[in-house]
N, C-alpha and C positions, 0 to 999 in steps of 0.2 A: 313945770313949776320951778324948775333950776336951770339956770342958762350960764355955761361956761362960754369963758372968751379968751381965745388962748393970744399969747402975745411974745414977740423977742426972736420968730423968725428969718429967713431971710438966705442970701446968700454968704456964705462962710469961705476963708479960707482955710485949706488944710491945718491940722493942728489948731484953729482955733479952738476957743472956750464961748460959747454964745451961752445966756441966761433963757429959757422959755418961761415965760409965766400964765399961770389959767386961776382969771377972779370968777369966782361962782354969784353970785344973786337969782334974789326971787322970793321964792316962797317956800319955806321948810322949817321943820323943825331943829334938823343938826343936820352935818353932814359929816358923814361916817367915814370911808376909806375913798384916795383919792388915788388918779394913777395916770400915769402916760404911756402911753401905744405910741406906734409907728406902722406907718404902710408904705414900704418900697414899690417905685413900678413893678409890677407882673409879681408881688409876692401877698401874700394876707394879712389882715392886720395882726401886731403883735403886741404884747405886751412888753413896753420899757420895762418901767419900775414903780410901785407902787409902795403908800402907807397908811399905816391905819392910823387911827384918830387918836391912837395913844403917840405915834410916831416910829412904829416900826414900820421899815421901810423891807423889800427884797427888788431887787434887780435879773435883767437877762442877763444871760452869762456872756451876752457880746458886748454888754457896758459895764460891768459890773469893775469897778477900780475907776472908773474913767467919768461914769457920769453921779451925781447926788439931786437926790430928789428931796425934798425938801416942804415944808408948810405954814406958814402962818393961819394959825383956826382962826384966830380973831377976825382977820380979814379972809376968811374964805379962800383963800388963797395957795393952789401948790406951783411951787418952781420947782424945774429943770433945770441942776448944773450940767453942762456939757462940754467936757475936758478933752483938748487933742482928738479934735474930727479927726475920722477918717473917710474920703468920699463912698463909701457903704453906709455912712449914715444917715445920706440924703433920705429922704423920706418925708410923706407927711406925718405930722406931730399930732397925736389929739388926746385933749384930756378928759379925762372922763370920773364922775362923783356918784358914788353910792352916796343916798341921804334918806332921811327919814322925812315923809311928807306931814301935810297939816293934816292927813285922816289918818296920821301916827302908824303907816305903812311904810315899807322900803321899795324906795326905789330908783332909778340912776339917770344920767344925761350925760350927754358926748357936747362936746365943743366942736368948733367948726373947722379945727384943724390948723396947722400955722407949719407951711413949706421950707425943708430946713434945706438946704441943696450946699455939698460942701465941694468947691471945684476951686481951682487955682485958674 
């Protein structure tokens, strides 16, 4: 009933700062905490950074100074700042939304992912 669509990947050079953005639509009542993952080849998905609906955010400890997560509720919407790549942080990007449905239950949805590859 929520379909995120992530956006603003691509290929980086070192040290860049690229923007990801992920718009939500659909059908819901709110949407409650929103977050970014990553999957490196051969390792598990992990946890970026995430915030809640009031705008408390936390981060991994391997971005944590370097990248800002960010939201506009209005527009459904959380951005990924991402400050001074470093090529470890290639990875697929995906955003993913806890939300309350229209049968006033919780529940979540993953976007389709957006390839951030940071190489010179």
């Amino acid at each position: 009933h929520v379909q995120l669509v992530e956006s603003g990947g691509g290929l980086v050079q070192p040290g860049g700062s690229p923007r990801l953005s992920c718009a939500a639509s659909g059908r819901f009542i709110s949407i409650n905490a929103m977050g970014w993952y990553r999957q490196a080849p051969g390792k598990q998905r992990e946890l970026v950074a995430v915030i809640s609906k009031g705008g408390s955010s936390n981060y991994a400890d391997a971005v944590t100074g370097r990248f800002t997560i960010s939201r506009n509720t209005a527009k459904n919407t959380v951005y990924l700042q991402m400050n001074s790549l470093k090529p470890e942080a290639t990875a697929v990007y995906y955003c993913n939304a806890d939300f309350t449905t229209t049968f006033l239950v919780r529940s979540d949805s993953w976007g389709q992912g957006t390839q951030v590859t940071v190489s010179s």
